[in-house]
C-alpha positions, 0 to 999 in steps of 0.5 A: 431266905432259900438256902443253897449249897452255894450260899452255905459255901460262901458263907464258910468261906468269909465267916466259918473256920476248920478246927484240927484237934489231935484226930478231930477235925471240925468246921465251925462258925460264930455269928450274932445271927442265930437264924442263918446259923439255924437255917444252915444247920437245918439245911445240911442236916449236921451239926448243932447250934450253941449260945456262946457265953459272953467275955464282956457284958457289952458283947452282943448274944452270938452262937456257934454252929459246929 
C-alpha cells in the first residue's frame, strides 16, 4: 500500500478521534490492523503504535496509533 497525505486524511476522518485533555491536545486512532497504523505512523514520522489490552477475552488484538 502506497501511502498518501490523502488516505491518512481520510483515514482519520472515519476511524481517528482528537483528545483534549487540560493543555494536551492529542490525535489518535484504534484499528485491529496494526499494519496501516504502522505504515501511517512511518509515513508522518510522529507518533507511536501501542497494543491495547483486551476488555473481553472474545475481542480481537487492536493497537492505537497516537
Amino acid at each position: 500500500m502506497k501511502m498518501t497525505n490523502e488516505y491518512v486524511a481520510g483515514f482519520f476522518d472515519g476511524e481517528g478521534t482528537i483528545i483534549i485533555n487540560k493543555n494536551k491536545i492529542r490525535a489518535a486512532a484504534t484499528q485491529t490492523n496494526e499494519e496501516v497504523l504502522t505504515l501511517i505512523k512511518d509515513f508522518v514520522k510522529v507518533g507511536s503504535v501501542t497494543k491495547l489490552t483486551k476488555r473481553k477475552e472474545h475481542w480481537k488484538d487492536a493497537w492505537r496509533y497516537n
